[in-house]
N, CA, C and O atoms as a GROMACS GRO file, in nm:
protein
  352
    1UNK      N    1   6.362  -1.144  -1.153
    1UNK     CA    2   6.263  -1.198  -1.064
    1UNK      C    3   6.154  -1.098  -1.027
    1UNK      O    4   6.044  -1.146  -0.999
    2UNK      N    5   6.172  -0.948  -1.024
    2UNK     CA    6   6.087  -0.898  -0.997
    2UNK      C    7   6.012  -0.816  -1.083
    2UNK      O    8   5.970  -0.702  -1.063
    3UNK      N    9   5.996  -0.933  -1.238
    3UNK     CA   10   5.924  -0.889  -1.324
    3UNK      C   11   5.806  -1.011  -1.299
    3UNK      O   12   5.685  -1.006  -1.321
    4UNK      N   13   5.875  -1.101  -1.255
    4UNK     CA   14   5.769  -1.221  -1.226
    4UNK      C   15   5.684  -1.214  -1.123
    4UNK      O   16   5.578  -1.274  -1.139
    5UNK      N   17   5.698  -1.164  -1.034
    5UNK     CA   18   5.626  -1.120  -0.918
    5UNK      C   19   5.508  -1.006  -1.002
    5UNK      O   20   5.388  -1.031  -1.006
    6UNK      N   21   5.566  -0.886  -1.062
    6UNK     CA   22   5.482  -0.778  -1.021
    6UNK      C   23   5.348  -0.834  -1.156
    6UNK      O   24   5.227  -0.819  -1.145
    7UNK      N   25   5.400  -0.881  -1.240
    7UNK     CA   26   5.266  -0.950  -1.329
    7UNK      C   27   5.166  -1.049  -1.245
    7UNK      O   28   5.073  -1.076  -1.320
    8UNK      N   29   5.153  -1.102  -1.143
    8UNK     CA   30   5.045  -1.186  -1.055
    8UNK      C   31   4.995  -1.115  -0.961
    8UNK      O   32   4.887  -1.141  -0.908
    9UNK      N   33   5.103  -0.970  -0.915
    9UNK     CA   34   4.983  -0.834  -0.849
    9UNK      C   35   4.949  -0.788  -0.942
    9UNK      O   36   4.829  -0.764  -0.926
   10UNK      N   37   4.982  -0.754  -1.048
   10UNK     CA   38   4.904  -0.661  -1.129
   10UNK      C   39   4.789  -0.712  -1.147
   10UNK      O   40   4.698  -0.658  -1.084
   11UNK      N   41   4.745  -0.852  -1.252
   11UNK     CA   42   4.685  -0.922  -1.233
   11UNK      C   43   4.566  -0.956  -1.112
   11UNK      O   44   4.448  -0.990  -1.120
   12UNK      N   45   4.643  -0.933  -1.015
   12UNK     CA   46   4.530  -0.939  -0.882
   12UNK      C   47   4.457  -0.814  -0.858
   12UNK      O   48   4.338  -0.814  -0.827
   13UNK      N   49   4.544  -0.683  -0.876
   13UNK     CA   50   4.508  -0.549  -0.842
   13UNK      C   51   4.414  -0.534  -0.952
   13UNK      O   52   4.317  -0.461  -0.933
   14UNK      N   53   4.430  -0.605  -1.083
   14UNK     CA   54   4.310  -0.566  -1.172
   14UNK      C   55   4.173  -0.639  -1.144
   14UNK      O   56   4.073  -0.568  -1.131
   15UNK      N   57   4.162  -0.786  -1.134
   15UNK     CA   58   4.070  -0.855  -1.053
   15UNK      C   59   3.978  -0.758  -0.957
   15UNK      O   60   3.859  -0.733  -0.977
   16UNK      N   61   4.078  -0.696  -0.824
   16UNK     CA   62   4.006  -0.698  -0.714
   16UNK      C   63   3.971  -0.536  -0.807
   16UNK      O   64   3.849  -0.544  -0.821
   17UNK      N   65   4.007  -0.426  -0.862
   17UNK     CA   66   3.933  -0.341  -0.960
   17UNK      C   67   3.771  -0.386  -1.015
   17UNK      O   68   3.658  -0.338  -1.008
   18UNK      N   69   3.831  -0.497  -1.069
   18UNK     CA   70   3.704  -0.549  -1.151
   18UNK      C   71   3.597  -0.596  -1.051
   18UNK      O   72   3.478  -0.606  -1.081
   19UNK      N   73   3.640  -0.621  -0.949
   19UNK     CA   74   3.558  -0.684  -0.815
   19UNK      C   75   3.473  -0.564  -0.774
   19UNK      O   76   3.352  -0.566  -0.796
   20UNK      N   77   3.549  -0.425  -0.694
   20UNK     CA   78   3.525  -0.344  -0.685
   20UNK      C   79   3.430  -0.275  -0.752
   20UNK      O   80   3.356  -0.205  -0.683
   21UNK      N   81   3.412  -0.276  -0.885
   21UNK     CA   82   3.352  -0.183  -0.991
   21UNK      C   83   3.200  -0.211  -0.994
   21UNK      O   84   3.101  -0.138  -1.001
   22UNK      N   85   3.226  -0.408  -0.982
   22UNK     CA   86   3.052  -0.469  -1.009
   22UNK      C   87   2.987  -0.470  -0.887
   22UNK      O   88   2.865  -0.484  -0.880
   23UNK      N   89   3.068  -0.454  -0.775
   23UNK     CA   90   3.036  -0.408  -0.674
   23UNK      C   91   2.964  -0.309  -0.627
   23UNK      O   92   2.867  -0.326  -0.552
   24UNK      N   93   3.005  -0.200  -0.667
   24UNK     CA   94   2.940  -0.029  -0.704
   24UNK      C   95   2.868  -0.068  -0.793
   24UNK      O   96   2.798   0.031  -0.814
   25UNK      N   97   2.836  -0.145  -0.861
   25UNK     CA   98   2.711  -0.126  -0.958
   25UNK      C   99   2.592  -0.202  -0.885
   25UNK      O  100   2.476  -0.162  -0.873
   26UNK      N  101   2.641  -0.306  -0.845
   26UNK     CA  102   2.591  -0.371  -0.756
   26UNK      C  103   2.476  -0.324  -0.639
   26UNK      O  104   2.359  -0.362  -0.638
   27UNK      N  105   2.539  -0.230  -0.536
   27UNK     CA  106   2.471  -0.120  -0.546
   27UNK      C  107   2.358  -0.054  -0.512
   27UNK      O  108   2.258  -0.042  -0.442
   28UNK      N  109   2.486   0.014  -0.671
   28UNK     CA  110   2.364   0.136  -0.728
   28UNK      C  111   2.229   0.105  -0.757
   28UNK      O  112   2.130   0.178  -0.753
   29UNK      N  113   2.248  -0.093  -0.806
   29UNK     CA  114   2.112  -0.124  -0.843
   29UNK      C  115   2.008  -0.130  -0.733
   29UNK      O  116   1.890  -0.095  -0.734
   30UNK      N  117   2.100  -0.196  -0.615
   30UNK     CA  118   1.991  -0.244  -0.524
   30UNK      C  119   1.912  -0.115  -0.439
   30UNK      O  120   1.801  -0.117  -0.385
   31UNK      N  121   2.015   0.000  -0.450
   31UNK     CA  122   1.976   0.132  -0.417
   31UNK      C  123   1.847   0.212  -0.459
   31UNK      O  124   1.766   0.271  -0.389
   32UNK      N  125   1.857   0.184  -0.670
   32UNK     CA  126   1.712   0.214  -0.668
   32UNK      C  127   1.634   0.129  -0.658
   32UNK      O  128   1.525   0.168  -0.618
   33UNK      N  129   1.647  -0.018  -0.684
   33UNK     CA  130   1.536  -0.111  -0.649
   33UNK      C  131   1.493  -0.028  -0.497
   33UNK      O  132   1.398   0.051  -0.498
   34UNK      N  133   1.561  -0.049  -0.386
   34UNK     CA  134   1.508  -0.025  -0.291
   34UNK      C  135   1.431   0.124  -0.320
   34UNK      O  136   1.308   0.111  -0.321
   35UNK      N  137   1.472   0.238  -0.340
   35UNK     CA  138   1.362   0.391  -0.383
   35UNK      C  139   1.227   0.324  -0.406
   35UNK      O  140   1.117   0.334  -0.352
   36UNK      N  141   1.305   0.209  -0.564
   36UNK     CA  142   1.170   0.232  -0.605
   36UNK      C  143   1.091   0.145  -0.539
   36UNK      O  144   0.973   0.180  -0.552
   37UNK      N  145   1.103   0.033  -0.464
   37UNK     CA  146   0.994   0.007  -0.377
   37UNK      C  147   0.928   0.092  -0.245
   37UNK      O  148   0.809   0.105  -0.219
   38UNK      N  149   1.023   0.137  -0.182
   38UNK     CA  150   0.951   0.226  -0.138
   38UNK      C  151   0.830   0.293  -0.151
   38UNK      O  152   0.719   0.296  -0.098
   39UNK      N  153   0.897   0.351  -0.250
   39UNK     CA  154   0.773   0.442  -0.346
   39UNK      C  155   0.658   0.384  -0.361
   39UNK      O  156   0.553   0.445  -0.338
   40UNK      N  157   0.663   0.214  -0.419
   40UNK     CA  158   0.546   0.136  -0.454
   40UNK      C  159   0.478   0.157  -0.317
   40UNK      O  160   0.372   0.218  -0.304
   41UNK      N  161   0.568   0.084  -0.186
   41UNK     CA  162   0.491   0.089  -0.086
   41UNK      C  163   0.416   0.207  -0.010
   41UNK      O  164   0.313   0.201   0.057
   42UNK      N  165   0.501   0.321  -0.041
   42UNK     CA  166   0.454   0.453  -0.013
   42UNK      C  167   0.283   0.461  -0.101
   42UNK      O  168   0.184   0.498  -0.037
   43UNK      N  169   0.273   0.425  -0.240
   43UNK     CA  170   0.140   0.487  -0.302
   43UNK      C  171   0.062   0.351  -0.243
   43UNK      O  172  -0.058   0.362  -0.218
   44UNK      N  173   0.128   0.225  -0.220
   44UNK     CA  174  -0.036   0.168  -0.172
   44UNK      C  175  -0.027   0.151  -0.020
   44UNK      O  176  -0.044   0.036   0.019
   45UNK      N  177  -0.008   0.223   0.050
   45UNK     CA  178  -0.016   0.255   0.209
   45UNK      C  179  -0.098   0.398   0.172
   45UNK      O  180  -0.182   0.430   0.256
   46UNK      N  181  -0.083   0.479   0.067
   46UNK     CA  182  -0.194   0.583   0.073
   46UNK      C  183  -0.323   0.550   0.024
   46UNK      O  184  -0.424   0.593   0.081
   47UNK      N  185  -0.329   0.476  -0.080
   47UNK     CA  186  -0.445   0.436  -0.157
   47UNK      C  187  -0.500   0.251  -0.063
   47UNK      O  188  -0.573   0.174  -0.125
   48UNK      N  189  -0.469   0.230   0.020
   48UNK     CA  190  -0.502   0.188   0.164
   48UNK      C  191  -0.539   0.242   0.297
   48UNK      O  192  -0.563   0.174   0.397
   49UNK      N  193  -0.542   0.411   0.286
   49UNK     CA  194  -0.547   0.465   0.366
   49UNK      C  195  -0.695   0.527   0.314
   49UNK      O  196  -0.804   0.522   0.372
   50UNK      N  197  -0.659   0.588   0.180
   50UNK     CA  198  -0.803   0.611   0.126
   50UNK      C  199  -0.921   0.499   0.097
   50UNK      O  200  -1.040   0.528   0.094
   51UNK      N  201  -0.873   0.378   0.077
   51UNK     CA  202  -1.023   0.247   0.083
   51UNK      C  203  -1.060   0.265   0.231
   51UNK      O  204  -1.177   0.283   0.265
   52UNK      N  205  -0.928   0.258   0.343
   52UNK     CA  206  -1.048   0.238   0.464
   52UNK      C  207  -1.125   0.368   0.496
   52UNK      O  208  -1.225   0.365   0.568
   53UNK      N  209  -1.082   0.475   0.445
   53UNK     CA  210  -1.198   0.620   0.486
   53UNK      C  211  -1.324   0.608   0.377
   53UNK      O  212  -1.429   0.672   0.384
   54UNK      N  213  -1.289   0.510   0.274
   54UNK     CA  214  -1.416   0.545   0.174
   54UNK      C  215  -1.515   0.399   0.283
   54UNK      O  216  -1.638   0.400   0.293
   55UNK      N  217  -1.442   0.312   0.337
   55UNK     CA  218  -1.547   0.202   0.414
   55UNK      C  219  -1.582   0.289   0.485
   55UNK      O  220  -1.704   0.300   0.470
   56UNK      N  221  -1.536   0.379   0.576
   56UNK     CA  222  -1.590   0.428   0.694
   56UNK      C  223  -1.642   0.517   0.630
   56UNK      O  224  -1.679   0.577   0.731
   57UNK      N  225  -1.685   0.590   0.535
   57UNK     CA  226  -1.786   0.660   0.489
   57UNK      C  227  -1.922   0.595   0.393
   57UNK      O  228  -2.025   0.651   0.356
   58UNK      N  229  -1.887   0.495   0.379
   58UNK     CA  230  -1.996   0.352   0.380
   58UNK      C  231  -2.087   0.364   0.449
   58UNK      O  232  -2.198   0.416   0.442
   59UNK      N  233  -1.993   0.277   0.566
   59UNK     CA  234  -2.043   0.271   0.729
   59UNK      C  235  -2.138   0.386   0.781
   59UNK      O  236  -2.251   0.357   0.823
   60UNK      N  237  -2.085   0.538   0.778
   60UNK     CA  238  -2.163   0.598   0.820
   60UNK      C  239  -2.318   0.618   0.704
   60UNK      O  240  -2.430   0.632   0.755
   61UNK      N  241  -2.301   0.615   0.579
   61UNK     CA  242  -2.404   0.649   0.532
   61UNK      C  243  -2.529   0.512   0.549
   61UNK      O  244  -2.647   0.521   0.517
   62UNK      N  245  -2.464   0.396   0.605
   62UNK     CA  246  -2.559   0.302   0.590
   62UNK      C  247  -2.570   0.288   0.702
   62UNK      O  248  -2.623   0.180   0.730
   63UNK      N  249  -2.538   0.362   0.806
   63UNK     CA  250  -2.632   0.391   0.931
   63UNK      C  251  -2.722   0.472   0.932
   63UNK      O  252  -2.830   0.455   0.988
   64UNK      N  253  -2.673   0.613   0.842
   64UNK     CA  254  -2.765   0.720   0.825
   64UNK      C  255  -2.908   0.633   0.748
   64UNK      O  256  -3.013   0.639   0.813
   65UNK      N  257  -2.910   0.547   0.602
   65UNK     CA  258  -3.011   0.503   0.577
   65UNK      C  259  -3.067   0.372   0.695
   65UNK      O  260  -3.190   0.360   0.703
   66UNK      N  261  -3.016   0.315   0.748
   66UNK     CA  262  -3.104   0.247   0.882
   66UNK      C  263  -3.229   0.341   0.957
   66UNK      O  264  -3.350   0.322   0.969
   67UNK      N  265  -3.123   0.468   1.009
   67UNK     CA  266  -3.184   0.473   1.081
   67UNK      C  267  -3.292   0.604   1.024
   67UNK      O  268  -3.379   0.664   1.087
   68UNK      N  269  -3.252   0.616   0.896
   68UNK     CA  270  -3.401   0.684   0.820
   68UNK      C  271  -3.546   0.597   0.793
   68UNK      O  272  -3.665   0.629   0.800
   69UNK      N  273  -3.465   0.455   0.756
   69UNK     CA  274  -3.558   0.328   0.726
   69UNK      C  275  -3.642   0.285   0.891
   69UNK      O  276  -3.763   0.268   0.900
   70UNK      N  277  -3.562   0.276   0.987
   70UNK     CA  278  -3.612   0.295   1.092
   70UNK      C  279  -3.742   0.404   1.157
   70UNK      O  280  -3.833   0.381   1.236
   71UNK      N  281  -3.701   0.529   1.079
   71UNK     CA  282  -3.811   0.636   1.143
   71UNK      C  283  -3.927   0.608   1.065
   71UNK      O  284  -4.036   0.600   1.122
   72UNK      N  285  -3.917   0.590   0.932
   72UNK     CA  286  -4.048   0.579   0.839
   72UNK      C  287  -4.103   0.450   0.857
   72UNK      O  288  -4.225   0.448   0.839
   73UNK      N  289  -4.034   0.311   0.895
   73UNK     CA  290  -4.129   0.236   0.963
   73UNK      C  291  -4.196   0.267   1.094
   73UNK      O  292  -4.296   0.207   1.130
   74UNK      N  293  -4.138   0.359   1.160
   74UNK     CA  294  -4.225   0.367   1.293
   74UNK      C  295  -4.300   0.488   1.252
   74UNK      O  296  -4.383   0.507   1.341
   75UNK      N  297  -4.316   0.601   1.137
   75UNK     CA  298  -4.392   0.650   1.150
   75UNK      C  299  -4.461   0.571   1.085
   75UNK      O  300  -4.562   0.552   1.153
   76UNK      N  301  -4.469   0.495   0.964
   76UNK     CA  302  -4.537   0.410   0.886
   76UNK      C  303  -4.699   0.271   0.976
   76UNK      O  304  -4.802   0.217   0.937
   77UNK      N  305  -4.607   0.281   1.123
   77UNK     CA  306  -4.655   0.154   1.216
   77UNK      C  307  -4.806   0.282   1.256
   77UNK      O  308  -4.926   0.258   1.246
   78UNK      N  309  -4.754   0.384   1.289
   78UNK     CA  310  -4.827   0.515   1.323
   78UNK      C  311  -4.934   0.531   1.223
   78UNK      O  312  -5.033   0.500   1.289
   79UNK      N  313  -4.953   0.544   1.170
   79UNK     CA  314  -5.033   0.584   1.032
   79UNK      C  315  -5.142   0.467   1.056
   79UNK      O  316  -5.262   0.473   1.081
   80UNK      N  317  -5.031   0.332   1.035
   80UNK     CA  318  -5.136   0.243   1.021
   80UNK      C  319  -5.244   0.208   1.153
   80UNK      O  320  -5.359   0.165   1.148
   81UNK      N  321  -5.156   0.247   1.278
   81UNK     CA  322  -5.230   0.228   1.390
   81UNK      C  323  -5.354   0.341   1.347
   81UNK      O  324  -5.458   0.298   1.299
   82UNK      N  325  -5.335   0.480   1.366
   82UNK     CA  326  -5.402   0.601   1.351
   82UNK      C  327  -5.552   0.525   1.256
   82UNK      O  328  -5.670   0.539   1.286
   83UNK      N  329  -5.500   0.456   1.154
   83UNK     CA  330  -5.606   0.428   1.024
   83UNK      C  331  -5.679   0.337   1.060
   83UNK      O  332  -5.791   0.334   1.010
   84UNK      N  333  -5.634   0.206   1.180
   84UNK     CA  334  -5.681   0.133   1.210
   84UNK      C  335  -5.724   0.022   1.133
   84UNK      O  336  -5.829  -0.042   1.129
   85UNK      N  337  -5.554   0.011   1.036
   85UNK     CA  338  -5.533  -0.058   0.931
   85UNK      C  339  -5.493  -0.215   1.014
   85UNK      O  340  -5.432  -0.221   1.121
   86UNK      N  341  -5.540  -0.321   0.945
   86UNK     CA  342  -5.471  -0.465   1.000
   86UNK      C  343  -5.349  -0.479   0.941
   86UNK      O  344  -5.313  -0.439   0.830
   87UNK      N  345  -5.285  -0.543   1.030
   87UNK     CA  346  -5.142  -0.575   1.039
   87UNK      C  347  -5.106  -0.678   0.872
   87UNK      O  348  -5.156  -0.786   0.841
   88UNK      N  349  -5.015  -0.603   0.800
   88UNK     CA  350  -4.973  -0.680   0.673
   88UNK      C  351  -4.908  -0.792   0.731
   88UNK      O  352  -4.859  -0.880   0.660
   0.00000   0.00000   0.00000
């Protein structure tokens, strides 16, 4: 009788082995999936960090040309007053 018994643990002890094993692989996979997203999210949180400094260096240069476009129309308004040019 207790050859009949130990063949349906063995049997089970190999199962829950085999359970165990795909388990650990299991995982290992989701382990680097997770790295490697990270990582993904890591390079576009930097290269998101660098678009908004290249807008804000946009921003500032197309204030800088405003307010250049700004001075040369008012010296431009100058000139024409000075010349006593009529209004285009």
């Amino acid at each position: 009788m207790l050859g009949m018994t130990e063949e349906p643990n063995n049997l089970t002890l190999q199962h829950l082995r085999q359970i165990r094993t795909e388990m650990q692989e299991g995982f290992a996979k989701l382990t680097t999936e997770q790295a490697l997203t990270s990582h993904k999210i890591g390079t576009l949180a930097e290269g998101m960090v660098s678009m908004r400094q290249s807008i804000e260096g946009l921003r500032n240069d197309m204030r800088m040309v405003s307010l250049a476009v700004d001075e040369h129309t008012t010296r431009l308004d100058r000139i024409e007053v000075g010349l006593n040019l009529p209004d285009a």
